[in-house]
N, C-alpha and C positions, 0 to 999 in steps of 0.2 A: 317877465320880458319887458324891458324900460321901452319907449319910444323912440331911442336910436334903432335899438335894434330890429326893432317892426317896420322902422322906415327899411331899415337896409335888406330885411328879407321880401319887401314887395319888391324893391328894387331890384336883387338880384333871381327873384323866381318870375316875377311878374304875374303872383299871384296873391293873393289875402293874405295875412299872417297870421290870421288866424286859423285859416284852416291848414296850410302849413305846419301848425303845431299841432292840431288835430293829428293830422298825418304820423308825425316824429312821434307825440307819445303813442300813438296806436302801434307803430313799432317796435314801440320800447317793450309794450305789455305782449305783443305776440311772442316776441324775442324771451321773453321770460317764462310766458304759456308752455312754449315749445322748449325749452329746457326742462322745465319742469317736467312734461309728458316724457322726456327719453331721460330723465334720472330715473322716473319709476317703471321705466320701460325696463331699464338694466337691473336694478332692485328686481325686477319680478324673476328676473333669468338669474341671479346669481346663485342657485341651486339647481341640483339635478330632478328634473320629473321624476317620475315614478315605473314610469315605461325606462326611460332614462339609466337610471340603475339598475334595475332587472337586467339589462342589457352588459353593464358592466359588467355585474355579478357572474352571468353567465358566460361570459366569455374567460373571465377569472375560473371560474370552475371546469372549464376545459383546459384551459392550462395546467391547473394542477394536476387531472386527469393524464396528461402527459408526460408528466415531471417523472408523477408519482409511479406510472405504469412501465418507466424507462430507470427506474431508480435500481433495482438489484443488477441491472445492465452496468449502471455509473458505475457500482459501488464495485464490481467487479472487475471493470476497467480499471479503476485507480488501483486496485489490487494488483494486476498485472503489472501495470506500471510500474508501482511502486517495488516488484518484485525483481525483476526484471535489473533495476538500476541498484538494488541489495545485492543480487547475488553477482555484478559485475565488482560493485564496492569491497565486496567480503572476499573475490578471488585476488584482488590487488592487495589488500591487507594479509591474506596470509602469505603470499608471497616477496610484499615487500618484508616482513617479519624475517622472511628465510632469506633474505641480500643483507639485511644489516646484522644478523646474528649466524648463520650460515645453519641455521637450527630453525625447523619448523614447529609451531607452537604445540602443545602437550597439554593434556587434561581434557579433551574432547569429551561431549557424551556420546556413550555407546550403543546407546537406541538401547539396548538391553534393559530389563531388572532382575533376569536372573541368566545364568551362564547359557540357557536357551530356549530362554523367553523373549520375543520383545517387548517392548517397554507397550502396556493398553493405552495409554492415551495418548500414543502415536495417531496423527489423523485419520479415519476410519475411511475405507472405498462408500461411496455414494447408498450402494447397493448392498451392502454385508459391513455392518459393524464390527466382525470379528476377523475382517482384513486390514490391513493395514498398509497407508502407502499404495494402492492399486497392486497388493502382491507381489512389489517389487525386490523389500526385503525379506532376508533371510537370516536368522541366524547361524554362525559358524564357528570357525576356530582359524586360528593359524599356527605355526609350527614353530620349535622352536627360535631355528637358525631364521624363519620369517618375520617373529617378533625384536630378533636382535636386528634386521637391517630396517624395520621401523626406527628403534633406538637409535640407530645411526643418525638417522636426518633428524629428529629431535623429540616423535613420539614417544615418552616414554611409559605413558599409562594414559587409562581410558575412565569415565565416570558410569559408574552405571544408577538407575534412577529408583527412585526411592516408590514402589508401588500403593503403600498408605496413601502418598498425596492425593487429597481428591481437587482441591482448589487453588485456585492459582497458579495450576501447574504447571508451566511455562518456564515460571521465576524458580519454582522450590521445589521442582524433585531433581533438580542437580544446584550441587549448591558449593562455593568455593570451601577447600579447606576441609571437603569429605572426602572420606575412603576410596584412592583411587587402586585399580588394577593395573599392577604392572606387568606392562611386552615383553619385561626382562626375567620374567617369573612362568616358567611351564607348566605351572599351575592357573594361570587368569590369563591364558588366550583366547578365550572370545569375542569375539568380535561381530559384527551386522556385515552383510554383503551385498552383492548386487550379481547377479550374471553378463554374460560377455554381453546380450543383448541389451540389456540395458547401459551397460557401461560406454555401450557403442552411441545408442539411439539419444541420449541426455546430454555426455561427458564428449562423446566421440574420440574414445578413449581408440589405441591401436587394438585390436584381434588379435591381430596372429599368433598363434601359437599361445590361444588363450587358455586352454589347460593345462599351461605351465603360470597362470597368471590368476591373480585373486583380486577383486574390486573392493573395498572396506570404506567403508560409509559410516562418517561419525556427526553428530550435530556439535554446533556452535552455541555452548551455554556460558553462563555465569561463572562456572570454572574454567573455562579455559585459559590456557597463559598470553592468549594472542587479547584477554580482555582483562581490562581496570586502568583503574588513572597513570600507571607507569609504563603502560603497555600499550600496544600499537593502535588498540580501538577503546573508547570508554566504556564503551555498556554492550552486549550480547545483543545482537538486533532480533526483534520479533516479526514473527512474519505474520500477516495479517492475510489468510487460504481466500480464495475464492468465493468458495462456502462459508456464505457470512455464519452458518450455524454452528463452526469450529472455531467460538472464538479461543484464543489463550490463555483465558482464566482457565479452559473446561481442559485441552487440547493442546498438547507439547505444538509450540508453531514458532519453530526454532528453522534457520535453516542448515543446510548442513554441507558438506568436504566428505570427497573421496580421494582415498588414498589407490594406488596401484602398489601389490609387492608382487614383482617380476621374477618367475625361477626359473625361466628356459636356457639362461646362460652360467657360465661355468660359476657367478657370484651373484647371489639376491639382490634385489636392487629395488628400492621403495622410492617412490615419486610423488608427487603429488600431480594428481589431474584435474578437480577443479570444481566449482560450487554449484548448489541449485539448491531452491525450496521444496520442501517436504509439504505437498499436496495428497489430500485422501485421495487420488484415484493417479499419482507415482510423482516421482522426481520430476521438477522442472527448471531447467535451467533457461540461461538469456535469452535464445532462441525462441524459447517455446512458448515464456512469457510474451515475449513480440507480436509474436505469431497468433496466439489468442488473445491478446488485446483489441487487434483489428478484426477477427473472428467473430469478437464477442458486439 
């Protein structure tokens, strides 16, 4: 500091100038002190303690404790879900099928693998492995003049399923291009059914005068003509049960169409009444899927 500027700082403090500067750099070095101390103040904090984490941790592992404990719950909602918006999907496609062709699709699987067996690895009731379906279906027949007014609207044969399969049964025990039964043949009339209650309780199918009436219940496979690249849907949809333990490699999780053949009036009359998933403990259609998703 030259001598102008010592005159000018007595001047303008009206105190020494030298201790003035005393002053200013004793500032300087506190100003640097006290930075110094709150750099390694932050340094010390920029990690978690050890209390610190534990705390994390724990509260992390109640969360997954609830994830984990609500997960068969999820997984079974999106089942519904997902069920629910298939089997509205699949009632629009066969019936758009039957407005641009005036012919409802053919090649259905028949639930069967033999004339009145059903098919085992239809999905099993909760409670009895040797039921199927919640006991809903049954193996039957129809008559002949009943198989001709299927032929009418466009059925004109059925798949039945190949009992060897053990794996990946879903995809390959019905398969395009195999051995079908034909409606038109009084020899390969059988068929899968359902009763009037159940036809009511799923389909909400009409009663009346329901033993003049037959309910016929086929699934939606890889043969069917309503599926492939030139046809109304690409691929046979899989249905993915409730019961995460039926998956579709083990377990036909196809879903499936009922038909109505009508004979109370003076001409047979075959309809189509409409879709639902194949669940081991019975049929569920849009409704019901709904209905247990917010259940569940």
């Amino acid at each position: 500091m030259d001598s102008y500027d010592v005159t000018h700082l007595e001047r303008w403090f009206g105190l020494p100038a030298e201790w003035l500067g005393e002053r200013l750099l004793s500032g300087v070095k506190y100003k640097k002190t006290r930075m110094k101390t709150l750099r390694n103040q932050v340094s010390a904090r920029s990690g978690l303690t050890l209390i610190e984490l534990v705390v994390v941790l724990a509260v992390l592992v109640a969360l997954a404790g609830l994830i984990i404990g609500n997960f068969p719950g999820i997984i079974r909602k999106a089942s519904r879900s997902s069920g629910a918006t298939s089997v509205q999907d699949l009632s629009r496609a066969v019936q758009y099928s039957y407005t641009t062709t005036l012919k409802y699709p053919t090649g259905f699987d028949s639930l069967l693998e033999t004339a009145t067996t059903l098919y085992n690895k239809l999905p099993p009731t909760s409670t009895n492995a040797g039921i199927y379906a919640g006991a809903q279906l049954t193996p039957g027949t129809i008559s002949a003049p009943e198989g001709a007014a299927l032929v009418k609207i466009g059925l004109t044969n059925s798949l039945r399923h190949t009992a060897a399969v053990s794996t990946d049964v879903t995809w390959t025990s019905t398969l395009p291009g195999q051995t079908a039964y034909s409606f038109d043949n009084a020899a390969n009339l059988s068929v899968t059914t359902i009763n009037s209650t159940v036809a009511y309780s799923v389909f909400k199918a009409d009663t009346n005068n329901f033993s003049a009436k037959k309910w016929l219940i086929f699934g939606v496979g890889a043969g069917c003509s309503l599926v492939g690249p030139n046809a109304t849907i690409l691929e046979a949809p899989v249905h993915y049960g409730a019961d995460a333990s039926q998956n579709p490699k083990d377990y036909y999780q196809r879903y499936a169409v009922c038909f109505e053949v009508d004979s109370s009036g003076s001409t047979i009359i075959a309809r189509y009444i409409g879709a639902a998933a194949i669940e081991g403990d019975g049929l569920t259609a849009t409704d019901v899927n709904v209905k247990e998703y917010w259940k569940n």
